[in-house]
Every structure is written in structure tokens, then in C-alpha cells.
mmCIF file of the N, C-alpha and C atoms, coordinates in Angstrom:
data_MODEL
# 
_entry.id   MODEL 
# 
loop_
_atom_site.group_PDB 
_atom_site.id 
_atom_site.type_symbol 
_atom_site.label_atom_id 
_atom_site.label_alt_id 
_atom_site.label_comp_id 
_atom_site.label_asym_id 
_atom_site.label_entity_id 
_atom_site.label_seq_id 
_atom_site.pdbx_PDB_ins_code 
_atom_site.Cartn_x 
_atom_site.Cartn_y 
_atom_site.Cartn_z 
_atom_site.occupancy 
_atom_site.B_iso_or_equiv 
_atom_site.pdbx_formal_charge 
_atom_site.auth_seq_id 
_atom_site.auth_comp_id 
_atom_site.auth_asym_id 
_atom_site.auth_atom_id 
_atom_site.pdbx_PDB_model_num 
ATOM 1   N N  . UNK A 1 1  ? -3.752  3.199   -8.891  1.00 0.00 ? 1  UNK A N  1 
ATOM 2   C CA . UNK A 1 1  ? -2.471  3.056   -9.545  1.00 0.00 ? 1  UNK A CA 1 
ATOM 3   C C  . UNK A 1 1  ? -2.421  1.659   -10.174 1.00 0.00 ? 1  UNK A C  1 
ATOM 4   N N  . UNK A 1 2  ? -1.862  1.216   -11.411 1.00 0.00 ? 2  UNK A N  1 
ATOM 5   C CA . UNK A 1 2  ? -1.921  0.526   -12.031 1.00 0.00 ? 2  UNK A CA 1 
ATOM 6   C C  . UNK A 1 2  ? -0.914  -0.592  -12.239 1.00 0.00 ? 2  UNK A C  1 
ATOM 7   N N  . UNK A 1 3  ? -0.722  -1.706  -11.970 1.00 0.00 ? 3  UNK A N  1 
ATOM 8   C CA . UNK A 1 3  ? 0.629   -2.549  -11.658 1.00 0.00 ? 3  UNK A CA 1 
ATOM 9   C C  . UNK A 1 3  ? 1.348   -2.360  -12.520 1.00 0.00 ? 3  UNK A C  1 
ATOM 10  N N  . UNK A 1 4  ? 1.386   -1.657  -13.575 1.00 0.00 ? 4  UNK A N  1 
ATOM 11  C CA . UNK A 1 4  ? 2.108   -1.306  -14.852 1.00 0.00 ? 4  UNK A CA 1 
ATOM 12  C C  . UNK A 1 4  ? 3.389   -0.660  -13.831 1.00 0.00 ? 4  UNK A C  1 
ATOM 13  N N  . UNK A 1 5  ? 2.434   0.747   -13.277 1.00 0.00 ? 5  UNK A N  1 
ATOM 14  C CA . UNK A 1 5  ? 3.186   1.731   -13.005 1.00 0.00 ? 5  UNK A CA 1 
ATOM 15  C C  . UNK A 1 5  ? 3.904   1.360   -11.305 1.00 0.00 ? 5  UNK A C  1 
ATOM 16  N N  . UNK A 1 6  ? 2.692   0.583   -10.646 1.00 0.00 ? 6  UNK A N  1 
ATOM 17  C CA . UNK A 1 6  ? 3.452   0.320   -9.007  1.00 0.00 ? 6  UNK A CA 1 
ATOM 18  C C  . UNK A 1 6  ? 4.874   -0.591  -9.231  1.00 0.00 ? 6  UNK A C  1 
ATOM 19  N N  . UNK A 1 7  ? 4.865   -1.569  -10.392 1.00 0.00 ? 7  UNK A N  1 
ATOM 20  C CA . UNK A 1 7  ? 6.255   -2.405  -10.943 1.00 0.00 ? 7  UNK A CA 1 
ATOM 21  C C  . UNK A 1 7  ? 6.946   -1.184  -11.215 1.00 0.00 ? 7  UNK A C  1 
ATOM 22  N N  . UNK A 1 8  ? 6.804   -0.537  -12.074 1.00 0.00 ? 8  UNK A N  1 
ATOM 23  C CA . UNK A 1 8  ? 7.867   0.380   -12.399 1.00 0.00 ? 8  UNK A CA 1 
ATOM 24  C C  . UNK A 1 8  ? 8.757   1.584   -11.236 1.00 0.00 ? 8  UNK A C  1 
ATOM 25  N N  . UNK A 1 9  ? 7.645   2.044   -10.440 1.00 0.00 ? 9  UNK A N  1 
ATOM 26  C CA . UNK A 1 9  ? 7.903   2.579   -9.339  1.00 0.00 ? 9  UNK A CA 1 
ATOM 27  C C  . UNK A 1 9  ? 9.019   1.797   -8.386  1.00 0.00 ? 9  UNK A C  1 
ATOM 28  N N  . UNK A 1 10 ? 8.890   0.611   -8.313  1.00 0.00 ? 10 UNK A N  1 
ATOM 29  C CA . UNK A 1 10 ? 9.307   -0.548  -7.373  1.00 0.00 ? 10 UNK A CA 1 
ATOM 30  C C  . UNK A 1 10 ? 10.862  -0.671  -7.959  1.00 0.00 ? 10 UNK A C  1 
ATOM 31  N N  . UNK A 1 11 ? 11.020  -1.052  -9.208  1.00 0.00 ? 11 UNK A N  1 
ATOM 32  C CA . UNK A 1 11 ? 12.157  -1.008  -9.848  1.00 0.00 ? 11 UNK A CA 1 
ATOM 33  C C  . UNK A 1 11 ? 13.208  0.254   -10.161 1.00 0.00 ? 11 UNK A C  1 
ATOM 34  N N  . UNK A 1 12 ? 12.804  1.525   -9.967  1.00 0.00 ? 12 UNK A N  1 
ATOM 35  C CA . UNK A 1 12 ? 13.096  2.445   -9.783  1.00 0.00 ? 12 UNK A CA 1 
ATOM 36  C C  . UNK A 1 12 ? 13.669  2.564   -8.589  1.00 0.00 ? 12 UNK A C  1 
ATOM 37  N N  . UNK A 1 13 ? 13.080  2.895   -7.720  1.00 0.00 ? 13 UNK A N  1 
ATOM 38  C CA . UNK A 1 13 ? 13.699  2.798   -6.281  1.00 0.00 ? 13 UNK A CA 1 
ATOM 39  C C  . UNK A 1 13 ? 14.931  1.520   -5.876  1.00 0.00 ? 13 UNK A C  1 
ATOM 40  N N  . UNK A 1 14 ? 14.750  0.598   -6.349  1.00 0.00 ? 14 UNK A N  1 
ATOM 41  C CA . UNK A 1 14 ? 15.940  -0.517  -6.483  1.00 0.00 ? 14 UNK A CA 1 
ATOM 42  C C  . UNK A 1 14 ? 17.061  -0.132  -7.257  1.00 0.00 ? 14 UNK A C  1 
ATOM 43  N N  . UNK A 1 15 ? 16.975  0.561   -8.448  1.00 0.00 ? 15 UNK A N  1 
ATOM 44  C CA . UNK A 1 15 ? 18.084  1.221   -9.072  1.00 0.00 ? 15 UNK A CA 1 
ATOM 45  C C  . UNK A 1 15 ? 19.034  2.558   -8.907  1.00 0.00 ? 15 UNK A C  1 
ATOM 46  N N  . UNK A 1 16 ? 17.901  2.958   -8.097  1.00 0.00 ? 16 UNK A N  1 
ATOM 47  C CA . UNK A 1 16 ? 18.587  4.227   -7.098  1.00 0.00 ? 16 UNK A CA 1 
ATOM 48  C C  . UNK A 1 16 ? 19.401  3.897   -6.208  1.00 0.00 ? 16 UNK A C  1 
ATOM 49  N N  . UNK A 1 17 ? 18.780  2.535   -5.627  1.00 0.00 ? 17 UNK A N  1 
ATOM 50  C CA . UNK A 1 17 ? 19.817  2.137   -4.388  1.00 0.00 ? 17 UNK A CA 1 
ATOM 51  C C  . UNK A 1 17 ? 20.519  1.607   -4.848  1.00 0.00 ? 17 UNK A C  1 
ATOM 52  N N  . UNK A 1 18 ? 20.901  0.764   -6.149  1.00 0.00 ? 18 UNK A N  1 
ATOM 53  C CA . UNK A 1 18 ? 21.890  0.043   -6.494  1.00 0.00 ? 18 UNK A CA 1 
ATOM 54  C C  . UNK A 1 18 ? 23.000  1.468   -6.722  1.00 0.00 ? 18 UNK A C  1 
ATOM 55  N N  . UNK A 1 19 ? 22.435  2.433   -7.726  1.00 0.00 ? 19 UNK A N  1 
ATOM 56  C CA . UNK A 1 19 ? 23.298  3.530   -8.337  1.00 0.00 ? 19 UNK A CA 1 
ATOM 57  C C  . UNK A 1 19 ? 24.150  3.982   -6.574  1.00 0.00 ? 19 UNK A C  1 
ATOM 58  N N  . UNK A 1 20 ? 23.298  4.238   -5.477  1.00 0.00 ? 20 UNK A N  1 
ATOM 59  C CA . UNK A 1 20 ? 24.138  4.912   -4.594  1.00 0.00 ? 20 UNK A CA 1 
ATOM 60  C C  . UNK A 1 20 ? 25.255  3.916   -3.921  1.00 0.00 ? 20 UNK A C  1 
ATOM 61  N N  . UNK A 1 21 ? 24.908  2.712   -4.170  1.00 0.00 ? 21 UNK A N  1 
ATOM 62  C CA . UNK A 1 21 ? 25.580  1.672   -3.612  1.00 0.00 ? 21 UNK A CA 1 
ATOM 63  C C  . UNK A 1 21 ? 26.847  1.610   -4.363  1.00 0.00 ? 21 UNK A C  1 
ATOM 64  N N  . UNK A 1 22 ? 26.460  1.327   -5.749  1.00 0.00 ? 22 UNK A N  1 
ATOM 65  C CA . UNK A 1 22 ? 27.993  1.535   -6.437  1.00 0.00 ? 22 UNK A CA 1 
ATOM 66  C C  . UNK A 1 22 ? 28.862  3.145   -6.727  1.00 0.00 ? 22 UNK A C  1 
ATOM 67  N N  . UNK A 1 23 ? 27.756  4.045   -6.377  1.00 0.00 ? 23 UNK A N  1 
ATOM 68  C CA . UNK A 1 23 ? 28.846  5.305   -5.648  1.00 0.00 ? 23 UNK A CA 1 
ATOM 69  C C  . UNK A 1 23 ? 29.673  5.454   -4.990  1.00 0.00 ? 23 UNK A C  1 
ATOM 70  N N  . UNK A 1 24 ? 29.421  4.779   -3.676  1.00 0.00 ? 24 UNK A N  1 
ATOM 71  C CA . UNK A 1 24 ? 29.991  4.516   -2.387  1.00 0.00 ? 24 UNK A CA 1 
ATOM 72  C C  . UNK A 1 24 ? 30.571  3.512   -2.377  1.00 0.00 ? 24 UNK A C  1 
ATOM 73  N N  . UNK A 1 25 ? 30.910  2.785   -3.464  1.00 0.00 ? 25 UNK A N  1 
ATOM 74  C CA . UNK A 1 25 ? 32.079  1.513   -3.906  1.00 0.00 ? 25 UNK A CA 1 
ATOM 75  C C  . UNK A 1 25 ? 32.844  2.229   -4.403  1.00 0.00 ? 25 UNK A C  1 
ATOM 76  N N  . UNK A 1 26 ? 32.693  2.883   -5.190  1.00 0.00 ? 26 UNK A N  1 
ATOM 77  C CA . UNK A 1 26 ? 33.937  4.327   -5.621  1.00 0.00 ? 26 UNK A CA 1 
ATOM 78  C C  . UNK A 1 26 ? 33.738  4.075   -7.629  1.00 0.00 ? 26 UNK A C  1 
ATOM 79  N N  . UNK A 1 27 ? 32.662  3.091   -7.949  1.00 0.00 ? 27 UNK A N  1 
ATOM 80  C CA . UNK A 1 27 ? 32.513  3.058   -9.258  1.00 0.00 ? 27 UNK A CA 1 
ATOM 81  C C  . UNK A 1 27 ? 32.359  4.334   -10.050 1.00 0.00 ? 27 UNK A C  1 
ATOM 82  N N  . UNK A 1 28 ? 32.828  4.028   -11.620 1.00 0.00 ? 28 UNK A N  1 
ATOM 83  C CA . UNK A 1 28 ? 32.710  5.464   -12.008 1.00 0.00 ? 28 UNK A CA 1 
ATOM 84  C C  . UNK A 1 28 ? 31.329  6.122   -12.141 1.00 0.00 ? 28 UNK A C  1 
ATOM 85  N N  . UNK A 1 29 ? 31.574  7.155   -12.354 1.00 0.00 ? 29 UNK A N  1 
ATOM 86  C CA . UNK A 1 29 ? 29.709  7.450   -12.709 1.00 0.00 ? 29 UNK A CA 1 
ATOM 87  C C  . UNK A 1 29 ? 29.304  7.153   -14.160 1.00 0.00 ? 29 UNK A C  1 
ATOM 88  N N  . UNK A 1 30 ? 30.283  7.463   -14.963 1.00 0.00 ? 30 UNK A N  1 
ATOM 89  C CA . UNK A 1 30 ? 29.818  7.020   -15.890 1.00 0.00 ? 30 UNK A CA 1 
ATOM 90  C C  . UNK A 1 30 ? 29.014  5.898   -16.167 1.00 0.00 ? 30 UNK A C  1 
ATOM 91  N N  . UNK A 1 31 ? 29.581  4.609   -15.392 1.00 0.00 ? 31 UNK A N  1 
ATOM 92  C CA . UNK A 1 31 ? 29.268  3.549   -15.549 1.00 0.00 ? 31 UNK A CA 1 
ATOM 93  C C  . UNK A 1 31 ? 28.269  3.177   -15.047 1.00 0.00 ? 31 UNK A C  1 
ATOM 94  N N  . UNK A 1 32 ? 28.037  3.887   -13.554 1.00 0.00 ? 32 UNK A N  1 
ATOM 95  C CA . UNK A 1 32 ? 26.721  4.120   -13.019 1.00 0.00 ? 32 UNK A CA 1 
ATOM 96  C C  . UNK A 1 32 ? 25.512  4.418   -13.827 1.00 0.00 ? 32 UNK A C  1 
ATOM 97  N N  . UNK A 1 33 ? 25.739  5.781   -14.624 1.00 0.00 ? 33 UNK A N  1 
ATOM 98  C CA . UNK A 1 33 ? 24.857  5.961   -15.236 1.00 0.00 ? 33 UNK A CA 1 
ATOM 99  C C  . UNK A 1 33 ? 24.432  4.981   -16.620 1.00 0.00 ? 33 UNK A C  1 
ATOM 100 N N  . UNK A 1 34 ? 25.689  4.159   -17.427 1.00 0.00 ? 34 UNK A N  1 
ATOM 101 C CA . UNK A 1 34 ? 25.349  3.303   -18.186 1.00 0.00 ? 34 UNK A CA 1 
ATOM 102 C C  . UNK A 1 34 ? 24.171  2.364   -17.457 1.00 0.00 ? 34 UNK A C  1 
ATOM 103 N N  . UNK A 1 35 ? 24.543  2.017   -16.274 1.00 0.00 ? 35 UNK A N  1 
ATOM 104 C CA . UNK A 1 35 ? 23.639  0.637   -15.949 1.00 0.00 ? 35 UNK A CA 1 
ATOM 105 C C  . UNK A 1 35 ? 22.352  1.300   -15.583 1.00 0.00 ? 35 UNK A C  1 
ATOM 106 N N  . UNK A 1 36 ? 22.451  2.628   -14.860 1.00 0.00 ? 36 UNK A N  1 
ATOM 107 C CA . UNK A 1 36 ? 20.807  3.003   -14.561 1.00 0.00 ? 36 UNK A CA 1 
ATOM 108 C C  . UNK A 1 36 ? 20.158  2.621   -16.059 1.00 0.00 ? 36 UNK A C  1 
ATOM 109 N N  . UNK A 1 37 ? 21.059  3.487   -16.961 1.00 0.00 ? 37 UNK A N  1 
ATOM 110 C CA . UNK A 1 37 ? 19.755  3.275   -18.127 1.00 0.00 ? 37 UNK A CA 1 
ATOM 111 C C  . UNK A 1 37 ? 19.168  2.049   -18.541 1.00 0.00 ? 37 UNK A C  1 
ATOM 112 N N  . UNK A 1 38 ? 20.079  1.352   -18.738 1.00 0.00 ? 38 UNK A N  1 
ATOM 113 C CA . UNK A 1 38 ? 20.128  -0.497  -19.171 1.00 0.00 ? 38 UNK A CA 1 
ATOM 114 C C  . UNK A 1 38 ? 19.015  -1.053  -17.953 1.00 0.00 ? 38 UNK A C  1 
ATOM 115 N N  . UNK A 1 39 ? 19.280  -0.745  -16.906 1.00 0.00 ? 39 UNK A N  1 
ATOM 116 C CA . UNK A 1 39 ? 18.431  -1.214  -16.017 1.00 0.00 ? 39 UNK A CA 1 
ATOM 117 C C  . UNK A 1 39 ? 16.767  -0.931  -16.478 1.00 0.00 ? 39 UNK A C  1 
ATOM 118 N N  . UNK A 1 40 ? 16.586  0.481   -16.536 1.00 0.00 ? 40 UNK A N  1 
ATOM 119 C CA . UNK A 1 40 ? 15.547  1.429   -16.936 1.00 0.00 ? 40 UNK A CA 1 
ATOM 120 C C  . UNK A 1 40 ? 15.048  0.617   -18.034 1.00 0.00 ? 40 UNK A C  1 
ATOM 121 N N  . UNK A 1 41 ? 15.608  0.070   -18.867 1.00 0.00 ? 41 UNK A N  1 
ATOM 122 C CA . UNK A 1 41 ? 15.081  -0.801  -20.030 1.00 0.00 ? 41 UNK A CA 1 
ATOM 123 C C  . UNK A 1 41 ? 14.166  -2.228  -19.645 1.00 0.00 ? 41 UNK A C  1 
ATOM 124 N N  . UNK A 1 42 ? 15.417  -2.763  -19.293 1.00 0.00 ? 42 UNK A N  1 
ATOM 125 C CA . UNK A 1 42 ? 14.970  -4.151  -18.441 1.00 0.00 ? 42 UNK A CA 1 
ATOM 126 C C  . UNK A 1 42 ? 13.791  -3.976  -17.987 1.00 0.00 ? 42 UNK A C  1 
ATOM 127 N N  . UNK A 1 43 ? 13.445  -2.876  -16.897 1.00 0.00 ? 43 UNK A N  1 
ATOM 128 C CA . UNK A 1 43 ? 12.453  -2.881  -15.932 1.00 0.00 ? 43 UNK A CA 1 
ATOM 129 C C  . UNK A 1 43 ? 11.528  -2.458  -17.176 1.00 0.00 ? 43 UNK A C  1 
ATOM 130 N N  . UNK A 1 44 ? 11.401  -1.675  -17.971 1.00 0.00 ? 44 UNK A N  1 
ATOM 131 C CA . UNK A 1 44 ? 10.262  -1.130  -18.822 1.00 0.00 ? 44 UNK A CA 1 
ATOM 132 C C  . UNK A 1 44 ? 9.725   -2.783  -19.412 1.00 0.00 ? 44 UNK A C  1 
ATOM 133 N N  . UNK A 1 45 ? 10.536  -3.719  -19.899 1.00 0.00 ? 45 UNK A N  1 
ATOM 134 C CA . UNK A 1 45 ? 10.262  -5.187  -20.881 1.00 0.00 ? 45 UNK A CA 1 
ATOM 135 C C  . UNK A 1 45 ? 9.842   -5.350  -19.784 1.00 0.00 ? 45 UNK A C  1 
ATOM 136 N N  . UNK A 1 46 ? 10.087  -5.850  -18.534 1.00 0.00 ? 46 UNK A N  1 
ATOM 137 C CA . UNK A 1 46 ? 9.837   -6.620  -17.518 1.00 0.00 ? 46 UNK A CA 1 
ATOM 138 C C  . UNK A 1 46 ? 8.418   -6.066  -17.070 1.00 0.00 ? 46 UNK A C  1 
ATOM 139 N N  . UNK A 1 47 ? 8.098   -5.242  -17.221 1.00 0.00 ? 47 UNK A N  1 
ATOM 140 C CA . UNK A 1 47 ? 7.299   -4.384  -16.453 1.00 0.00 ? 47 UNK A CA 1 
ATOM 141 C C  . UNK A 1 47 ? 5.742   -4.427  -17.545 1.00 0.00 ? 47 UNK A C  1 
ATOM 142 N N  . UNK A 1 48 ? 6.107   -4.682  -18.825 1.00 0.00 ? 48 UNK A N  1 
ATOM 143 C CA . UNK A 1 48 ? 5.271   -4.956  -20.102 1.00 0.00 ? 48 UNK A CA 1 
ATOM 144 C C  . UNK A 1 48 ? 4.832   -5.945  -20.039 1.00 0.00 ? 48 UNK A C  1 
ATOM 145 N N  . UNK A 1 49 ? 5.983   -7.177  -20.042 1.00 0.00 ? 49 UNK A N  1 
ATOM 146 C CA . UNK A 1 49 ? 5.278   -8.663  -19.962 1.00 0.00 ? 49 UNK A CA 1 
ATOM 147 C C  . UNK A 1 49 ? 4.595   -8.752  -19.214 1.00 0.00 ? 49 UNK A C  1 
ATOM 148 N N  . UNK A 1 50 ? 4.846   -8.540  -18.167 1.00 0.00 ? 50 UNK A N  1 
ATOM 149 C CA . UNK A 1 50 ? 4.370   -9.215  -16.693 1.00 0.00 ? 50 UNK A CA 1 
ATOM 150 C C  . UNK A 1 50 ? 2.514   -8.556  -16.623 1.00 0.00 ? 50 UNK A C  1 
ATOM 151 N N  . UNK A 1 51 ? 2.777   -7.649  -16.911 1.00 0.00 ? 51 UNK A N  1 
ATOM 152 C CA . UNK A 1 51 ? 1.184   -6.959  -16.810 1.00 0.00 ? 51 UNK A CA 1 
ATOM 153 C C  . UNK A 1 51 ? 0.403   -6.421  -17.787 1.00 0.00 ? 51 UNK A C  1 
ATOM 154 N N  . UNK A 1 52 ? 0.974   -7.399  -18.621 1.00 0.00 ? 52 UNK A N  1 
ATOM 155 C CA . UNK A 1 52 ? 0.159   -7.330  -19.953 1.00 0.00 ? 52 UNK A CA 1 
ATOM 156 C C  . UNK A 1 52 ? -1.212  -8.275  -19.905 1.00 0.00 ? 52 UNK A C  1 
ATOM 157 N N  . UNK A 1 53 ? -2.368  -7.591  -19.952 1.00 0.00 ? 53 UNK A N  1 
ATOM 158 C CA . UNK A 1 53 ? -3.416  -8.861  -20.042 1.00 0.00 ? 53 UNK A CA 1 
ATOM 159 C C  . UNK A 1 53 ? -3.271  -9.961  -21.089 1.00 0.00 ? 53 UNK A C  1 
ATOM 160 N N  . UNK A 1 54 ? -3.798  -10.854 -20.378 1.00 0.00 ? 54 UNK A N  1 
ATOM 161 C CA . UNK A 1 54 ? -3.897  -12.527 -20.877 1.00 0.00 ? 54 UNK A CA 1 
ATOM 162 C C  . UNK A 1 54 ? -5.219  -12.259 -22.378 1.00 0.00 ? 54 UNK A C  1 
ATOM 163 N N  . UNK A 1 55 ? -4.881  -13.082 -23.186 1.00 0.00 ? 55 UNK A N  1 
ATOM 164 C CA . UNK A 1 55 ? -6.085  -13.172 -24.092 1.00 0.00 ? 55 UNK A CA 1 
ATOM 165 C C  . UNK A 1 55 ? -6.815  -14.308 -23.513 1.00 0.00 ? 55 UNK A C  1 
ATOM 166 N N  . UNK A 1 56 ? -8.313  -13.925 -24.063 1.00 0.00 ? 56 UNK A N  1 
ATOM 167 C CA . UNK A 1 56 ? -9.289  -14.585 -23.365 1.00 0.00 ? 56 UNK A CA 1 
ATOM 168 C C  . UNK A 1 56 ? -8.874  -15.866 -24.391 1.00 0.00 ? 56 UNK A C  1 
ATOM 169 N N  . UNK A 1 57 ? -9.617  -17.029 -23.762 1.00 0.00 ? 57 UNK A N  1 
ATOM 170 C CA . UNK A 1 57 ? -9.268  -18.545 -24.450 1.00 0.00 ? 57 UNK A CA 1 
ATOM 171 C C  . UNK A 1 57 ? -10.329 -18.272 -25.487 1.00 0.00 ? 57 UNK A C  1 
ATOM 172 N N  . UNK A 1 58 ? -10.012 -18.819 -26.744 1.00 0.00 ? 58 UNK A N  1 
ATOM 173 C CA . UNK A 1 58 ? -10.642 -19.064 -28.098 1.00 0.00 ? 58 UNK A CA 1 
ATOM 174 C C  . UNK A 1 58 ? -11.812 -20.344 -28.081 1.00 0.00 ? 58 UNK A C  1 
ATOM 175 N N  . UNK A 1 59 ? -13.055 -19.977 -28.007 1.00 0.00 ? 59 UNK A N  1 
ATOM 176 C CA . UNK A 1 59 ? -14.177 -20.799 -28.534 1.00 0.00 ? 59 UNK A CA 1 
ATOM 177 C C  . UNK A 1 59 ? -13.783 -22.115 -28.586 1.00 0.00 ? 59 UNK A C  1 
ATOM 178 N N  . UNK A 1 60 ? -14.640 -22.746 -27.951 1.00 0.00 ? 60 UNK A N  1 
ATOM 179 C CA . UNK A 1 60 ? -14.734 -24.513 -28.237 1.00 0.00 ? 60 UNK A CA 1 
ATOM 180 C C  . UNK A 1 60 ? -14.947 -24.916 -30.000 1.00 0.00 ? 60 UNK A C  1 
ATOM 181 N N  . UNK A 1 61 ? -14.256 -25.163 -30.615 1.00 0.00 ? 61 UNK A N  1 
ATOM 182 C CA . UNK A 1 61 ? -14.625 -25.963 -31.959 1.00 0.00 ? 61 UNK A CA 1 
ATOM 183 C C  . UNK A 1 61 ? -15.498 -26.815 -31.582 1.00 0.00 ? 61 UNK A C  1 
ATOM 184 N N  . UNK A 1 62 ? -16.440 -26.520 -32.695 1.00 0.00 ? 62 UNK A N  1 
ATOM 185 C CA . UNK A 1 62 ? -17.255 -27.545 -32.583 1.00 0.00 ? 62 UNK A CA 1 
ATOM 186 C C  . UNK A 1 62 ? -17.014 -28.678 -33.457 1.00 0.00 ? 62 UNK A C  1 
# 
């Protein structure tokens, strides 16, 4: 499995628990569901940068 996907997995499960958490605060769902998605975003950028390979360093000038 690929840290692309174990980050994404990881952030998923955090947004589930946030979503049931603000259920059981009595938030609307609607709004619930606004932030899952927004979240879902975040984590996708977050999840890009972070495990995106490095470029190799560029040749010594001579």
C-alpha cells in the first residue's frame, strides 16, 4: 500500500469520526456533509504534497 493511499485512508477515518461527532452535537447534516466534502479535498492536496517525490538535485555546473 502506498503512502498516497495509507494518508488518505488515515484522513478518512478522522472525518468519519469528526462527521459522527458533530451528529451527536445535534449539527445539521447538511452541514456535516458540506465539511466531509471540504475536508475530502484538503486531505486529497494534503495527501499530494506530502507524497509527492522529491526531484533529484540538478548536476554540479561546471
Amino acid at each position: 500500500m502506498s503512502s498516497f493511499s495509507t494518508y488518505l485512508i488515515g484522513f478518512i477515518v478522522l472525518i468519519i469520526g469528526l462527521a459522527i461527532a458533530a451528529i451527536l452535537l445535534g449539527v445539521s447534516q447538511t452541514w456535516v456533509v458540506v465539511g466531509c466534502i471540504i475536508l475530502i479535498g484538503i486531505a486529497i492536496l494534503m495527501a499530494t504534497t506530502r507524497t509527492k517525490p522529491k526531484d533529484p538535485p540538478a548536476p554540479p555546473m561546471a
